[in-house]
C-alpha positions in Angstrom: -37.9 -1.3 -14.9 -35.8 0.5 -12.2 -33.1 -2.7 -11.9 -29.8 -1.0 -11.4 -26.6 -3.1 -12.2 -23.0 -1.8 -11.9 -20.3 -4.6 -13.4 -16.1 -4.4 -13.8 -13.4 -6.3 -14.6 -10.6 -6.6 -13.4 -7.4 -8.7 -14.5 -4.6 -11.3 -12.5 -1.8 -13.4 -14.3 -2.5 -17.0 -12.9 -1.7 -20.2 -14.4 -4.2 -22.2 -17.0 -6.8 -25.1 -15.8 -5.5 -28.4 -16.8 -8.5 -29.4 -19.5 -7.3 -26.0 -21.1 -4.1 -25.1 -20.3 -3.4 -22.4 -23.5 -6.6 -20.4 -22.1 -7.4 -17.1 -20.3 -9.9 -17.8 -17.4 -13.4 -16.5 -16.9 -14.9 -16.2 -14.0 -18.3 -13.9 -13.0 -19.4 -13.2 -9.4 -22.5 -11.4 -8.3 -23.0 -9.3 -5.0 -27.1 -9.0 -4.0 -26.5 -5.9 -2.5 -28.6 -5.2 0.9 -29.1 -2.1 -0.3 -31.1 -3.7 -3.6 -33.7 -5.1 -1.9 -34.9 -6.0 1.5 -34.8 -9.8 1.1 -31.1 -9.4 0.2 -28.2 -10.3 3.0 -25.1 -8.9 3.6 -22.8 -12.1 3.9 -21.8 -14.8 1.5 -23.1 -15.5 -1.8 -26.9 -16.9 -1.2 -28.0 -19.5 -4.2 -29.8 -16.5 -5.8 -26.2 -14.9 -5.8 -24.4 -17.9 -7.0 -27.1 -18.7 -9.6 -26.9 -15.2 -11.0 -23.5 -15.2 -11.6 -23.4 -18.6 -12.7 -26.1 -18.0 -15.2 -24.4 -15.1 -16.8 -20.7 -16.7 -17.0 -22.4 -19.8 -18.6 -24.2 -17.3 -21.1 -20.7 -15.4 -22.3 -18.4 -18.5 -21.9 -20.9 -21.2 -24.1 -21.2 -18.0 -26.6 -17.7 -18.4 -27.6 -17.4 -14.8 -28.2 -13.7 -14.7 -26.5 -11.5 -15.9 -27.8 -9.6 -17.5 -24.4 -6.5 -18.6 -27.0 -5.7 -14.9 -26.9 -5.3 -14.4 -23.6 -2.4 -16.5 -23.0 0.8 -15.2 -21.8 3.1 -17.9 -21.8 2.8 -22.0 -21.9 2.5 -21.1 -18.2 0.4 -18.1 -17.6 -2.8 -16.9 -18.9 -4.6 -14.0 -18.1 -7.5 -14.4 -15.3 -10.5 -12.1 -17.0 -12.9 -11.4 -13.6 -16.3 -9.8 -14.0 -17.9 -8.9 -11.3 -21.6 -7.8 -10.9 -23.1 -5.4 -8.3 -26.9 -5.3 -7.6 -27.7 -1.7 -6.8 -31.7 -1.9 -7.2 -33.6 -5.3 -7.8 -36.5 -4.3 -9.7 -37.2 -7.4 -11.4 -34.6 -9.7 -14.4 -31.5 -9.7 -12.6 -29.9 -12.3 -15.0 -30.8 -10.4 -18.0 -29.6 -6.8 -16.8 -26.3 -8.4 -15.5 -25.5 -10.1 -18.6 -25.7 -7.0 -20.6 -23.9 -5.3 -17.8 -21.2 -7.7 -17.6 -21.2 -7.8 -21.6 -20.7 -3.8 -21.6 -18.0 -4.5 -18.9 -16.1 -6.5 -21.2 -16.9 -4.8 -24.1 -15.1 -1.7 -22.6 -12.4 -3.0 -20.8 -8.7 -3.2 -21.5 -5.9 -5.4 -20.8 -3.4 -3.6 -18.8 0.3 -4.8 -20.0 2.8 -6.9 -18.2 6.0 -5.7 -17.7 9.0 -8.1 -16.0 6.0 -9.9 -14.2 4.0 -7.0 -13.2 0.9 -6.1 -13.8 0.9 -2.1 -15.2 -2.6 -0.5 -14.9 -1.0 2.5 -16.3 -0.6 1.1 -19.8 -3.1 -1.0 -22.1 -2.0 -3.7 -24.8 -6.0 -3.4 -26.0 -9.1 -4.8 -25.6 -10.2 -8.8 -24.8 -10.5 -10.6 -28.2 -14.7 -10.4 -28.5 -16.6 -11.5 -31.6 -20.6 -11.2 -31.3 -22.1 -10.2 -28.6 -23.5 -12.5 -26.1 -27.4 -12.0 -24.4 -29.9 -13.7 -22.1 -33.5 -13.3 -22.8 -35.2 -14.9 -19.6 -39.0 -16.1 -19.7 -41.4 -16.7 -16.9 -44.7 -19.0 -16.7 -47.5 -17.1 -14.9 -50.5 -19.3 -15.0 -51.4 -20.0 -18.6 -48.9 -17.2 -20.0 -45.5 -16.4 -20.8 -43.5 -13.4 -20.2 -40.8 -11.8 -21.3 -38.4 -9.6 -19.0 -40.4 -10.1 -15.8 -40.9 -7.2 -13.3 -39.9 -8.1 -9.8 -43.6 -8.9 -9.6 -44.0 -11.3 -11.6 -40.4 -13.0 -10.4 -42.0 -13.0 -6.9 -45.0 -14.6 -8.9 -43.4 -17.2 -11.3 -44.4 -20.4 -11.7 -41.1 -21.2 -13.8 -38.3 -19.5 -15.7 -36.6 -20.2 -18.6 -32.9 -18.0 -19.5 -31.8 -18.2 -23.0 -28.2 -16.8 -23.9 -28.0 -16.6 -27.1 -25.1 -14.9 -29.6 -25.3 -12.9 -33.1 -22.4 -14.2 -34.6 -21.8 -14.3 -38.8 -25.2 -12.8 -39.2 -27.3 -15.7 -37.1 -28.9 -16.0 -33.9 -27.3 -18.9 -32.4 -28.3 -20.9 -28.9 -25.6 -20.8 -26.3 -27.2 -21.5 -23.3 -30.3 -22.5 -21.3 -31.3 -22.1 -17.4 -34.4 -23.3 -16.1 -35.4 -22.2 -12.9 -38.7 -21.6 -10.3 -40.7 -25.0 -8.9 -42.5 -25.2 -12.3 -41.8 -26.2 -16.2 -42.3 -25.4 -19.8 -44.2 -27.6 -22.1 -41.8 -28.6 -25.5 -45.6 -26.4 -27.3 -44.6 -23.5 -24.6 -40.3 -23.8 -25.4 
């Protein structure tokens, strides 16, 4: 349809979490623009916002398509990898068209060098370490049918919605992630 995403990344030296502390950092955020839609804010994240972007980060993180070991610096600093995701138009699959926004964003981006400490935009060491490419196929229950890719009608109209992230990696389609969502469910003979 007429859904309109824009997503960057930027990049910050800042130390490890403890449960992985030789690890880059992900971390997505989403922005429902007012100027997307008419039921959109300006403000704080709403849920909607907050379950975009954590949809989409759970989609590229489970995928293990970067490799996070990479982006270490030092036993003390990693690089911080931040996508973030801009609604322009919401006509409908917001989690799909930001995931392969924020994949692109990735895809494309490159890791500006450190020099003594400091961050320099000007040069690039190369691109994040990426194998496969990560996607979210969402579903949505309308009565007795499924669909794939909803319109913004039918995500006004859902009964319930099912994301899948998966990643084509060594020639298979592997499972990486699922996200239900709406006041509904899926039968195991509709899964």
């Amino acid at each position: 349809g007429n859904t309109e995403i824009v997503a960057g990344v930027k990049f910050t030296v800042g130390d490890p979490f403890s449960d992985t502390p030789y690890e880059g950092v992900l971390m997505v955020s989403a922005e429902l623009l007012p100027l997307a839609s008419p039921e959109f804010e300006p403000g704080p994240p709403g849920i909607q916002g907050i379950e975009l972007s954590r949809v989409v980060d759970r989609a590229i993180r489970e995928s293990k398509a970067i490799d996070f070991k990479k982006l270490a610096i030092s036993e003390e600093k990693v690089w911080m990898v931040n996508v973030d995701i801009d609604v322009l138009d919401d006509d409908g699959n917001l989690i799909d068209a930001s995931c392969l926004a924020a994949v692109a964003a990735l895809r494309s981006a490159q890791i500006p060098a450190l020099e003594d400490g400091e961050i320099n935009t000007e040069k690039k060491t190369g691109p994040i370490p990426m194998e496969g490419t990560p996607v979210s196929t969402t579903f949505v229950k309308l009565g007795d049918r499924i669909a794939v890719d909803p319109n913004i009608a039918e995500v006004k109209a859902l009964e319930a919605r099912l994301t899948i992230g998966t990643i084509d990696k060594d020639g298979a389609i592997k499972l990486c992630s699922m996200q239900k969502g709406g006041s509904g469910g899926f039968s195991m003979d509709e899964v």
